[in-house]
N, C-alpha and C positions, 0 to 999 in steps of 0.2 A: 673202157673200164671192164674187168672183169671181174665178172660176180658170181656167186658161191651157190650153192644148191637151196640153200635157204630165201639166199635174195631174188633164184630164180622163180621158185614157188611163190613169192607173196607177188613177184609183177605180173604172174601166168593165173596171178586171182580176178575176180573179177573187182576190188575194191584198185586191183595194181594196173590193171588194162585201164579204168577209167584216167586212174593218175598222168599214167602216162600218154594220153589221150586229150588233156586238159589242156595242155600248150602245144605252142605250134612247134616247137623245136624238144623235143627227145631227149627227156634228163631223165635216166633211170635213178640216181642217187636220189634226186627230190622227187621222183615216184615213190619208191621203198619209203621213203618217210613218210609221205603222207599214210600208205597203205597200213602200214605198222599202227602207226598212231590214231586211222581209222576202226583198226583191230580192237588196239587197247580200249577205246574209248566207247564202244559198241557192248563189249566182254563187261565193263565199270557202267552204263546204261542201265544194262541189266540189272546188276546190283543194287542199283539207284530204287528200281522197282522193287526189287524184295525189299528194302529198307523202307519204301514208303507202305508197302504192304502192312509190314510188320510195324510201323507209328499207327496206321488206321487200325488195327485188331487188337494193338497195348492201349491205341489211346493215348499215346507221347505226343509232346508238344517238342516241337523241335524248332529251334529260332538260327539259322546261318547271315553269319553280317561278312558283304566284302565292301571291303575301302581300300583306298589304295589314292596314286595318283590319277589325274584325271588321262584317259586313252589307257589305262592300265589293264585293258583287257575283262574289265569287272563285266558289265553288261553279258558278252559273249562266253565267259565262263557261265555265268548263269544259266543262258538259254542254253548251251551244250546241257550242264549236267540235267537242268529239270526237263527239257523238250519232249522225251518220252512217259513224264511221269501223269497221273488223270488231272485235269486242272480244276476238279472240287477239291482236290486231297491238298493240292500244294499251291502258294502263293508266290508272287514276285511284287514286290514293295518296292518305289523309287520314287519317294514322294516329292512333291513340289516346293517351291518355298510357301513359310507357314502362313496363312491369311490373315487379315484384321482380327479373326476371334483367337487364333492361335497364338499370336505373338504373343497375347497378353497372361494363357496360358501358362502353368508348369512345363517349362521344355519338355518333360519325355512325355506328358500327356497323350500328344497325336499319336507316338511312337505304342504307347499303350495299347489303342486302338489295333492297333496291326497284328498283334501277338496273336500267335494263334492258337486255334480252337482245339480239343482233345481230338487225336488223330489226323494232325494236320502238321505241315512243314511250310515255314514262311522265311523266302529266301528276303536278304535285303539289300539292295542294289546301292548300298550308301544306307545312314543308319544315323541315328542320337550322334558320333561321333564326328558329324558335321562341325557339331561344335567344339572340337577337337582341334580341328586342322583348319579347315575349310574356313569356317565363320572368323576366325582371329586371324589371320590371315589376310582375309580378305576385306575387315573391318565392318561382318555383317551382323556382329555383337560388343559388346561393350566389355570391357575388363573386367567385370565384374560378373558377368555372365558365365565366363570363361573359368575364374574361378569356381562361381557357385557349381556349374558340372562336375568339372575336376576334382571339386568334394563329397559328392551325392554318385555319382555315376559305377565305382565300385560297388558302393550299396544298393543301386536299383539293379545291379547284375547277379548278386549275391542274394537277392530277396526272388529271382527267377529261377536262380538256379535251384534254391534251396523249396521252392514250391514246385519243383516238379519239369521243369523248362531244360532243355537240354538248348545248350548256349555253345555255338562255335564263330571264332570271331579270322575272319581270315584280311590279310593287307597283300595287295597285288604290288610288288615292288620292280620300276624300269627307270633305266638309267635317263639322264638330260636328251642323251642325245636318239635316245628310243622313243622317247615322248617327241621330242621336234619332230623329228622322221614320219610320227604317227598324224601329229597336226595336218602336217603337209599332208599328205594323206588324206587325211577328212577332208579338208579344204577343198581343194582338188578333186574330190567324188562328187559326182550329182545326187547321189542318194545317200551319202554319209555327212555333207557339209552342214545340214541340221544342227549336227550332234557336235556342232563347237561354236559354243557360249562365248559371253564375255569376261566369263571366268576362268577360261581355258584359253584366252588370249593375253592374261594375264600371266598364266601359270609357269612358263618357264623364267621370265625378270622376276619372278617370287620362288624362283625354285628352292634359295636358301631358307628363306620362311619358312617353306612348308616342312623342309627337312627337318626344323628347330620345332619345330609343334610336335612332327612327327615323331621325334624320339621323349618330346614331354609326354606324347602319351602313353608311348610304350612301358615310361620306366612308370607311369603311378599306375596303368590299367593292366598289365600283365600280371593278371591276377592268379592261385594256385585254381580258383573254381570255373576263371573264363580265361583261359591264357592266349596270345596271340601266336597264328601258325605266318611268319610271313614267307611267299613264293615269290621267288624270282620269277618275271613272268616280261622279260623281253622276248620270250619266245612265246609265243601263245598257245600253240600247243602242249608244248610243256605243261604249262603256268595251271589248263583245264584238267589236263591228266592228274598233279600232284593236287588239283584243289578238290577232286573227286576221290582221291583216293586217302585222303586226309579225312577226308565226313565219313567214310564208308568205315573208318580206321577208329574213329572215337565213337560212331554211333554203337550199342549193343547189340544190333539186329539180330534176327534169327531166322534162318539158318546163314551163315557166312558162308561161300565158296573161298576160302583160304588161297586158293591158287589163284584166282581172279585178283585178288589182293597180294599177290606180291609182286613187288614191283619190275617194271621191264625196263629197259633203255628203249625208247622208240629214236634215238636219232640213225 
Protein backbone atom coordinates (compact mmCIF):
# COMPACT_ATOMS: atom_id res chain seq x y z
CA UNK A 1 0.00 0.00 0.00
CA UNK A 2 1.19 3.19 -0.63
CA UNK A 3 0.30 6.14 1.53
CA UNK A 4 0.28 9.82 1.09
CA UNK A 5 1.96 12.29 3.41
CA UNK A 6 -0.99 12.77 5.42
CA UNK A 7 -1.37 8.99 6.18
CA UNK A 8 2.26 8.98 6.92
CA UNK A 9 1.95 11.64 9.63
CA UNK A 10 -1.01 10.31 11.70
CA UNK A 11 0.87 6.33 11.71
CA UNK A 12 4.47 8.29 12.71
CA UNK A 13 1.82 9.62 15.71
CA UNK A 14 1.87 8.27 18.76
CA UNK A 15 -2.10 7.35 18.68
CA UNK A 16 -0.92 5.59 14.99
CA UNK A 17 2.33 3.62 16.31
CA UNK A 18 0.08 2.15 19.15
CA UNK A 19 -2.55 1.12 16.16
CA UNK A 20 -0.28 -0.31 14.47
CA UNK A 21 1.29 -2.15 17.42
CA UNK A 22 -1.98 -3.68 18.42
CA UNK A 23 -2.07 -6.78 16.28
CA UNK A 24 0.32 -9.18 15.35
CA UNK A 25 0.18 -8.72 11.67
CA UNK A 26 0.72 -4.99 10.16
CA UNK A 27 -2.29 -3.31 8.74
CA UNK A 28 -1.60 0.36 8.15
CA UNK A 29 -5.15 0.95 6.50
CA UNK A 30 -6.89 -0.20 9.86
CA UNK A 31 -4.19 1.73 11.86
CA UNK A 32 -4.96 5.14 10.08
CA UNK A 33 -8.55 4.39 11.01
CA UNK A 34 -8.34 3.76 14.20
CA UNK A 35 -5.77 6.80 14.61
CA UNK A 36 -8.15 9.29 12.89
CA UNK A 37 -11.09 8.35 14.62
CA UNK A 38 -8.96 8.44 17.98
CA UNK A 39 -8.22 12.20 16.85
CA UNK A 40 -11.84 13.07 16.18
CA UNK A 41 -13.22 11.63 19.19
CA UNK A 42 -10.41 13.11 21.72
CA UNK A 43 -10.85 16.89 19.70
CA UNK A 44 -15.36 16.01 20.29
CA UNK A 45 -14.17 14.99 24.32
CA UNK A 46 -13.26 18.06 24.68
CA UNK A 47 -16.19 19.74 23.63
CA UNK A 48 -18.27 17.34 25.69
CA UNK A 49 -16.44 19.20 28.71
CA UNK A 50 -17.12 22.73 27.75
CA UNK A 51 -20.79 21.77 27.08
CA UNK A 52 -20.97 20.15 30.58
CA UNK A 53 -19.23 23.35 31.86
CA UNK A 54 -21.47 25.52 30.30
CA UNK A 55 -25.17 23.17 31.75
CA UNK A 56 -23.24 23.43 35.35
CA UNK A 57 -22.78 27.63 35.27
CA UNK A 58 -26.57 28.07 33.09
CA UNK A 59 -27.97 25.53 35.23
CA UNK A 60 -29.54 23.54 32.09
CA UNK A 61 -31.13 20.31 32.56
CA UNK A 62 -30.12 18.29 29.71
CA UNK A 63 -31.89 14.60 29.38
CA UNK A 64 -29.95 12.35 26.06
CA UNK A 65 -32.15 9.06 25.50
CA UNK A 66 -30.30 6.07 23.21
CA UNK A 67 -32.43 3.17 22.18
CA UNK A 68 -31.87 1.39 19.58
CA UNK A 69 -31.55 -2.62 18.93
CA UNK A 70 -30.36 -4.68 21.39
CA UNK A 71 -25.85 -4.93 20.69
CA UNK A 72 -26.48 -1.67 18.98
CA UNK A 73 -23.58 -0.21 20.37
CA UNK A 74 -25.75 2.05 22.87
CA UNK A 75 -23.92 1.24 26.20
CA UNK A 76 -20.21 2.05 24.48
CA UNK A 77 -21.55 5.16 22.77
CA UNK A 78 -22.23 6.29 26.06
CA UNK A 79 -19.11 5.60 28.01
CA UNK A 80 -16.97 7.11 24.95
CA UNK A 81 -18.95 10.41 24.94
CA UNK A 82 -19.35 10.91 28.98
CA UNK A 83 -15.94 8.98 30.24
CA UNK A 84 -14.08 12.36 30.42
CA UNK A 85 -16.88 14.32 31.85
CA UNK A 86 -16.98 14.92 36.32
CA UNK A 87 -19.26 12.15 37.42
CA UNK A 88 -21.27 14.81 40.06
CA UNK A 89 -22.13 16.90 36.84
CA UNK A 90 -23.39 13.91 34.64
CA UNK A 91 -25.33 10.70 35.04
CA UNK A 92 -25.89 7.26 33.25
CA UNK A 93 -29.39 5.85 33.79
CA UNK A 94 -29.96 1.94 32.62
CA UNK A 95 -32.38 0.98 34.86
CA UNK A 96 -33.71 -2.46 35.92
CA UNK A 97 -36.92 -4.08 35.36
CA UNK A 98 -39.71 -2.04 37.46
CA UNK A 99 -40.26 -3.80 41.03
CA UNK A 100 -43.57 -4.81 43.01
CA UNK A 101 -43.95 -0.96 43.95
CA UNK A 102 -43.33 0.24 40.50
CA UNK A 103 -45.29 -1.81 38.30
CA UNK A 104 -48.13 -0.61 39.99
CA UNK A 105 -47.06 2.96 39.47
CA UNK A 106 -47.65 5.54 36.57
CA UNK A 107 -45.14 4.27 33.92
CA UNK A 108 -42.95 7.37 33.73
CA UNK A 109 -43.06 7.72 37.52
CA UNK A 110 -39.42 5.86 38.07
CA UNK A 111 -38.33 7.64 34.89
CA UNK A 112 -39.17 11.00 36.69
CA UNK A 113 -36.97 10.25 39.34
CA UNK A 114 -33.98 10.22 37.08
CA UNK A 115 -34.45 13.60 35.40
CA UNK A 116 -31.99 15.77 36.26
CA UNK A 117 -30.98 18.16 38.54
CA UNK A 118 -30.13 22.09 37.35
CA UNK A 119 -26.59 21.87 36.04
CA UNK A 120 -26.57 18.33 35.33
CA UNK A 121 -26.71 15.88 32.20
CA UNK A 122 -28.53 12.53 32.48
CA UNK A 123 -27.54 10.06 29.72
CA UNK A 124 -30.12 7.12 29.30
CA UNK A 125 -28.99 3.93 28.32
CA UNK A 126 -32.71 2.71 27.33
CA UNK A 127 -35.53 5.00 28.54
CA UNK A 128 -39.82 5.17 29.00
CA UNK A 129 -39.59 3.89 25.32
CA UNK A 130 -39.05 0.45 26.67
CA UNK A 131 -42.47 0.38 26.36
CA UNK A 132 -42.32 1.23 22.76
CA UNK A 133 -40.45 -1.55 21.43
CA UNK A 134 -39.27 -3.68 23.88
CA UNK A 135 -42.35 -4.37 26.34
CA UNK A 136 -44.87 -5.22 23.23
CA UNK A 137 -42.87 -7.20 21.68
CA UNK A 138 -41.76 -9.17 24.16
CA UNK A 139 -45.14 -9.36 25.91
CA UNK A 140 -43.89 -7.59 29.04
CA UNK A 141 -47.12 -5.34 29.00
CA UNK A 142 -50.61 -5.58 28.09
CA UNK A 143 -52.29 -3.78 25.08
CA UNK A 144 -53.59 -1.60 26.69
CA UNK A 145 -50.51 -0.27 28.30
CA UNK A 146 -49.03 0.16 24.98
CA UNK A 147 -51.68 2.13 24.09
CA UNK A 148 -52.12 4.30 27.20
CA UNK A 149 -48.12 5.41 26.43
CA UNK A 150 -48.56 6.02 22.98
CA UNK A 151 -51.21 8.63 24.11
CA UNK A 152 -49.53 10.38 27.05
CA UNK A 153 -45.80 10.07 25.96
CA UNK A 154 -45.74 13.10 23.40
CA UNK A 155 -47.11 15.10 26.27
CA UNK A 156 -44.85 14.15 29.15
CA UNK A 157 -41.98 15.06 26.48
CA UNK A 158 -43.61 18.38 25.50
CA UNK A 159 -44.27 19.33 29.37
CA UNK A 160 -40.00 18.74 29.67
CA UNK A 161 -39.30 20.38 27.14
CA UNK A 162 -41.44 23.27 27.54
CA UNK A 163 -40.24 23.67 31.45
CA UNK A 164 -36.95 24.14 30.71
CA UNK A 165 -35.36 20.29 29.88
CA UNK A 166 -33.40 20.11 26.85
CA UNK A 167 -34.55 16.61 25.37
CA UNK A 168 -32.43 14.60 22.59
CA UNK A 169 -33.60 11.38 21.78
CA UNK A 170 -31.23 9.26 19.60
CA UNK A 171 -31.86 5.29 17.91
CA UNK A 172 -28.73 3.31 17.28
CA UNK A 173 -29.77 1.52 14.08
CA UNK A 174 -27.82 -2.26 12.72
CA UNK A 175 -28.71 -4.54 10.22
CA UNK A 176 -29.82 -8.57 11.05
CA UNK A 177 -26.91 -9.63 10.16
CA UNK A 178 -24.73 -7.06 12.45
CA UNK A 179 -26.75 -7.88 15.52
CA UNK A 180 -26.03 -11.85 14.88
CA UNK A 181 -22.44 -11.25 14.17
CA UNK A 182 -22.42 -9.11 17.47
CA UNK A 183 -24.45 -12.04 19.59
CA UNK A 184 -21.83 -14.36 18.70
CA UNK A 185 -19.50 -12.21 19.79
CA UNK A 186 -20.72 -11.62 23.40
CA UNK A 187 -21.41 -15.09 23.65
CA UNK A 188 -18.16 -16.18 22.89
CA UNK A 189 -16.26 -13.43 25.26
CA UNK A 190 -15.64 -14.23 28.85
CA UNK A 191 -16.09 -10.91 29.99
CA UNK A 192 -18.96 -9.70 27.47
CA UNK A 193 -21.23 -13.05 27.79
CA UNK A 194 -23.06 -11.32 30.92
CA UNK A 195 -24.50 -8.85 28.58
CA UNK A 196 -26.75 -11.26 26.74
CA UNK A 197 -30.30 -11.81 28.35
CA UNK A 198 -33.08 -13.78 27.34
CA UNK A 199 -34.27 -10.99 25.62
CA UNK A 200 -31.41 -10.86 23.27
CA UNK A 201 -31.80 -14.58 22.56
CA UNK A 202 -35.00 -13.82 21.40
CA UNK A 203 -34.25 -10.89 19.45
CA UNK A 204 -33.19 -11.72 16.03
CA UNK A 205 -36.79 -14.72 15.57
CA UNK A 206 -38.51 -11.18 16.53
CA UNK A 207 -36.55 -9.01 14.32
CA UNK A 208 -39.72 -8.28 12.26
CA UNK A 209 -41.65 -7.12 15.56
CA UNK A 210 -39.43 -5.12 16.54
CA UNK A 211 -39.02 -3.33 13.12
CA UNK A 212 -43.08 -2.93 13.29
CA UNK A 213 -43.00 -1.27 16.82
CA UNK A 214 -40.03 0.50 15.74
CA UNK A 215 -41.49 2.49 12.90
CA UNK A 216 -45.08 2.93 15.15
CA UNK A 217 -42.99 4.89 17.09
CA UNK A 218 -41.17 6.82 15.00
CA UNK A 219 -44.22 7.95 12.94
CA UNK A 220 -46.43 9.11 16.51
CA UNK A 221 -43.14 10.32 18.67
CA UNK A 222 -41.07 12.32 16.08
CA UNK A 223 -42.10 15.19 17.41
CA UNK A 224 -41.11 19.12 16.16
CA UNK A 225 -40.04 19.81 20.07
CA UNK A 226 -38.18 16.16 20.70
CA UNK A 227 -37.55 14.78 17.10
CA UNK A 228 -35.61 11.49 16.61
CA UNK A 229 -31.74 11.62 15.15
CA UNK A 230 -31.46 7.93 13.97
CA UNK A 231 -27.37 6.74 13.33
CA UNK A 232 -26.42 3.91 11.52
CA UNK A 233 -24.17 2.35 13.77
CA UNK A 234 -23.07 -1.08 12.17
CA UNK A 235 -19.83 0.59 12.56
CA UNK A 236 -19.22 1.60 15.94
CA UNK A 237 -17.05 4.04 15.62
CA UNK A 238 -18.81 5.87 13.26
CA UNK A 239 -22.17 5.34 15.10
CA UNK A 240 -19.93 7.34 18.68
CA UNK A 241 -18.54 10.14 16.48
CA UNK A 242 -22.04 11.04 14.65
CA UNK A 243 -23.77 10.54 18.19
CA UNK A 244 -21.34 13.18 19.72
CA UNK A 245 -21.44 15.39 17.37
CA UNK A 246 -25.22 15.42 16.99
CA UNK A 247 -25.55 16.61 21.11
CA UNK A 248 -22.58 19.03 20.55
CA UNK A 249 -24.73 20.34 17.38
CA UNK A 250 -28.31 20.87 19.15
CA UNK A 251 -26.92 21.73 22.56
CA UNK A 252 -26.41 25.96 22.68
CA UNK A 253 -23.27 25.81 24.51
CA UNK A 254 -20.85 28.47 24.94
CA UNK A 255 -18.16 29.09 23.52
CA UNK A 256 -18.33 26.46 20.45
CA UNK A 257 -15.05 25.62 18.59
CA UNK A 258 -16.78 25.52 15.13
CA UNK A 259 -14.01 23.76 13.45
CA UNK A 260 -14.08 20.85 16.07
CA UNK A 261 -17.65 20.69 14.82
CA UNK A 262 -17.31 20.11 11.40
CA UNK A 263 -17.52 17.11 10.30
CA UNK A 264 -14.40 14.65 9.13
CA UNK A 265 -14.57 11.40 7.25
CA UNK A 266 -12.43 9.09 9.65
CA UNK A 267 -12.69 6.09 7.35
Amino acid sequence: MKITQEQYDILNSKKGLYALLQNEKLDSEKAIRFAKYEKRLARLQEEMIKLLNWTVENKKKIVVIFEGRDAAGKGGAIRRISENLNPRQRRVVALPKPDEVEVDQWYFQRYIKQLPAAGEIVFFDRSWYNRAVVEPVNGFCTEEDYRIFMGQVNDFEEMLVSSGFYLLKLYFSISKEEQERRFAEIKDSPLKKWKYSAVDEKALDLWDQYTEYKEKMFARTNSDFAPWKVIKANRKSKARIEAMEYILDKIPYHVKDSDALKHEDID
